[in-house]
C-alpha positions in Angstrom: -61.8 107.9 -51.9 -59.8 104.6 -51.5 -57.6 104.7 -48.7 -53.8 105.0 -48.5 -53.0 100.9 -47.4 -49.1 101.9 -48.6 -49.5 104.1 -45.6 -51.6 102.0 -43.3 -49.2 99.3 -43.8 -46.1 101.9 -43.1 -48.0 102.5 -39.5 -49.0 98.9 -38.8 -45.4 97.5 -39.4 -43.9 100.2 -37.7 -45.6 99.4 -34.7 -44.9 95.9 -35.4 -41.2 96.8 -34.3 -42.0 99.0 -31.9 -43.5 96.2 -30.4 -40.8 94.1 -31.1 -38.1 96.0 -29.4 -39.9 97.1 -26.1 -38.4 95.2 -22.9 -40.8 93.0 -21.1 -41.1 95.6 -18.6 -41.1 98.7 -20.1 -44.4 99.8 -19.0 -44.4 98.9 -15.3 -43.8 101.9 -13.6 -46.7 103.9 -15.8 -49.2 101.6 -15.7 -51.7 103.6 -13.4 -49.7 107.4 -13.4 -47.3 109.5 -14.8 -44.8 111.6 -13.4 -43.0 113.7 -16.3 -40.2 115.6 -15.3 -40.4 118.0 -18.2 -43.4 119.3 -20.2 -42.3 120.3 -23.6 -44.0 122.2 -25.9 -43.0 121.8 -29.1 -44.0 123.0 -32.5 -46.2 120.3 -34.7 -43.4 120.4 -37.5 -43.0 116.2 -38.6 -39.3 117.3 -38.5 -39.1 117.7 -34.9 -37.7 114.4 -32.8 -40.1 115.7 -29.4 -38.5 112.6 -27.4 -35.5 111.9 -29.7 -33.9 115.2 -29.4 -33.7 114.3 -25.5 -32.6 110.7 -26.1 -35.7 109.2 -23.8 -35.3 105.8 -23.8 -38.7 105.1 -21.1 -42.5 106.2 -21.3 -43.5 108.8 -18.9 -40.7 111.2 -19.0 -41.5 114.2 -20.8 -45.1 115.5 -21.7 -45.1 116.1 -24.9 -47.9 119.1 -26.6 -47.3 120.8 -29.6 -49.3 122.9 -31.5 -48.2 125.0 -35.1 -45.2 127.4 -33.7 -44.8 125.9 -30.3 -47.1 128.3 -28.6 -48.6 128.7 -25.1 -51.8 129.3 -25.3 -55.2 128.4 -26.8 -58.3 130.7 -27.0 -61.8 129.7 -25.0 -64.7 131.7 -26.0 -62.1 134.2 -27.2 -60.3 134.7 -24.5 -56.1 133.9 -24.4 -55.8 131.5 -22.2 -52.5 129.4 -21.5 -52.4 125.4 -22.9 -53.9 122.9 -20.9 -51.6 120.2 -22.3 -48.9 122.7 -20.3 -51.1 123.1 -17.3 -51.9 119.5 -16.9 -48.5 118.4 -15.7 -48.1 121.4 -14.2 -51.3 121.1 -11.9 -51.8 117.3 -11.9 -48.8 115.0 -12.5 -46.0 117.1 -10.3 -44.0 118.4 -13.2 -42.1 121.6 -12.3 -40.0 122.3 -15.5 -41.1 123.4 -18.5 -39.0 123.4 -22.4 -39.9 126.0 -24.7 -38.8 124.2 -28.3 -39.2 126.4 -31.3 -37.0 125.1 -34.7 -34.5 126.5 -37.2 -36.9 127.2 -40.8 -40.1 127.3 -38.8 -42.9 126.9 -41.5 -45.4 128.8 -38.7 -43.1 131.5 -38.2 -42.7 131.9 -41.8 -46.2 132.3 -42.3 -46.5 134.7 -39.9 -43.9 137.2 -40.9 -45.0 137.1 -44.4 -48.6 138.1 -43.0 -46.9 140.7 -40.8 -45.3 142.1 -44.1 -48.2 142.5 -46.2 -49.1 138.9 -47.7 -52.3 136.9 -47.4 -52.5 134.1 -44.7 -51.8 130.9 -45.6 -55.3 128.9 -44.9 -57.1 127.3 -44.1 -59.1 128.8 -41.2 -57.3 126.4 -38.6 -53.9 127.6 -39.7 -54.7 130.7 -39.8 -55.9 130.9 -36.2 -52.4 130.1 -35.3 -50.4 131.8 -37.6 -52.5 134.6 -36.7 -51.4 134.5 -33.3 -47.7 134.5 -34.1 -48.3 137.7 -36.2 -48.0 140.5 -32.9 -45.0 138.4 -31.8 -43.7 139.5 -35.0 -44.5 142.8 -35.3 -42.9 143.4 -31.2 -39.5 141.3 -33.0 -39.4 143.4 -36.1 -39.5 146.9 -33.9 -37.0 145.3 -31.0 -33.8 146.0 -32.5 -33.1 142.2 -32.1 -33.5 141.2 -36.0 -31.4 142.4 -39.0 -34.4 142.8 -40.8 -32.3 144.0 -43.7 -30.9 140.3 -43.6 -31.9 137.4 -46.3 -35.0 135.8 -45.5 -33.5 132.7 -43.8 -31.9 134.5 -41.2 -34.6 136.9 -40.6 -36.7 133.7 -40.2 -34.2 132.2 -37.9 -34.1 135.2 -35.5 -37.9 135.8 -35.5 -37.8 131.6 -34.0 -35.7 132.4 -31.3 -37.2 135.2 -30.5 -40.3 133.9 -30.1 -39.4 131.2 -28.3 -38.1 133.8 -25.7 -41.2 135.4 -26.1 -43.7 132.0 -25.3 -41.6 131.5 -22.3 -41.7 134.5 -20.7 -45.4 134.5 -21.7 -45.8 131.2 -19.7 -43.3 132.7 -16.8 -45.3 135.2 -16.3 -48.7 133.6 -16.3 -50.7 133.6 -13.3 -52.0 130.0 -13.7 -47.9 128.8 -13.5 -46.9 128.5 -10.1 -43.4 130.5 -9.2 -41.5 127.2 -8.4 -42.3 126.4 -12.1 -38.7 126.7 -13.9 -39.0 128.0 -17.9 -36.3 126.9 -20.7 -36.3 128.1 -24.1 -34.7 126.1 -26.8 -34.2 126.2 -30.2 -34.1 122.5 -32.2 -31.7 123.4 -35.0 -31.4 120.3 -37.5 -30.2 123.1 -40.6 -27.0 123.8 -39.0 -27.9 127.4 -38.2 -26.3 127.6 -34.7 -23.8 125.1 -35.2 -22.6 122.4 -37.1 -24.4 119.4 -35.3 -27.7 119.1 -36.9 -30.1 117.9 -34.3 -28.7 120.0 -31.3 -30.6 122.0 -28.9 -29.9 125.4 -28.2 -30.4 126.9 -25.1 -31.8 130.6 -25.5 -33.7 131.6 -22.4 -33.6 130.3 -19.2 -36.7 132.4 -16.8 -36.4 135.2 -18.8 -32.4 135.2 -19.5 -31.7 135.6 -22.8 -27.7 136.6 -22.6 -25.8 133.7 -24.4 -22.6 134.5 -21.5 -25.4 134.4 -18.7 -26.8 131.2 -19.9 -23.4 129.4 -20.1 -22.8 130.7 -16.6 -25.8 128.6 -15.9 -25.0 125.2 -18.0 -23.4 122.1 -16.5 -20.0 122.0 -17.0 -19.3 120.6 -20.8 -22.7 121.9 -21.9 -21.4 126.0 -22.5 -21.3 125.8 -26.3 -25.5 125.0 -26.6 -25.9 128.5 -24.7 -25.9 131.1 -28.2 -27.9 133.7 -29.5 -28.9 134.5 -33.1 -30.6 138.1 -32.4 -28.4 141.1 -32.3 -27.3 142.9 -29.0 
């Protein structure tokens, strides 16, 4: 098969201004170590800004993992283990704050709830091993009382995402390989104007295991109350 050069040449001249723009500097203080301040794990979606959304203007300040449906773990020889691209900064570069980012119309979370409600998986098998994962989360949302499950699809979609971001992060709270100090957000990156009418905005939906919207705000900076909100009914 020929290859793509229309994309090769998007790549290549897109670094070209990368290039282009970075200070002379820019690199200085990471040239031998990192020091993150954040590891976010994000879900793989190519719609998702992972340093954008937090304006990051300099290398090294959030790590940066994703994997289909922001999850926290991985499997090793089929046991559920949490995500070493979370533990590494955790254990190794001094990072003591973690974001949980999930997204409005989550493709992964789709899947998953059509699998929980009788359709086949999506494939291939290295979807499906993810999606597959998401599918308890789903079942637990659906028999919560937290969803309108008798909602259109979108919504029922747009719960499910928040509520398993609250789910990863309590998952990763609550793991025994996460030190206490270790503080857990949950967001939800909502560029469809579910939660609001600024596409691109963050929404805070859990902070260590606090999911009430009023709670959260208590907890905000001042200025910052509004991006505390909940989808899932109460």
């Amino acid at each position: 098969m020929e290859p793509d050069l229309d994309a090769l040449e998007a790549l290549l001249a897109g670094n070209e201004r990368h290039v282009e723009a970075l200070p002379e500097d820019y690199f200085a203080d990471v040239q031998t170590d990192q020091h993150p301040t954040v590891v976010a794990i994000c879900c793989s979606d190519s719609r998702v800004s992972h340093e954008g959304m937090w304006g990051i203007d300099r290398p090294g300040a959030v790590f940066t993992p994703s994997n289909i449906g922001n999850q926290i773990w991985d499997e090793d020889d089929g046991e559920r283990i949490v995500d070493g691209g979370i533990l590494y900064p955790i254990h190794h570069t001094g990072t003591d704050v973690v974001a949980v980012v999930g997204h409005t119309g989550c493709g992964a979370v789709t899947a998953a709830y059509r699998v929980a409600t009788g359709e086949e998986p999506p494939g291939p098998q290295g979807v499906d091993k993810w999606v597959d994962q998401l599918v308890p989360v789903v079942e637990e949302a659906l028999e919560s009382g937290l969803i309108d499950t008798d909602a259109d699809e979108g919504r029922v979609i747009n719960q499910l995402v928040e509520y398993n971001v609250g789910y990863q992060a309590r998952s990763l709270a609550e793991a025994d390989e996460v030190p206490d100090d270790v503080v857990v957000y949950g967001f939800v990156y909502d560029f469809q104007g579910v939660y609001g009418d600024e596409p691109g905005r963050t929404y805070l939906v859990t902070v260590d295991g606090e999911t009430d919207p009023d709670a959260l705000a208590d907890l905000v900076p001042e200025g910052y109350e509004a991006t505390a909100r909940s989808l899932l009914s109460r």
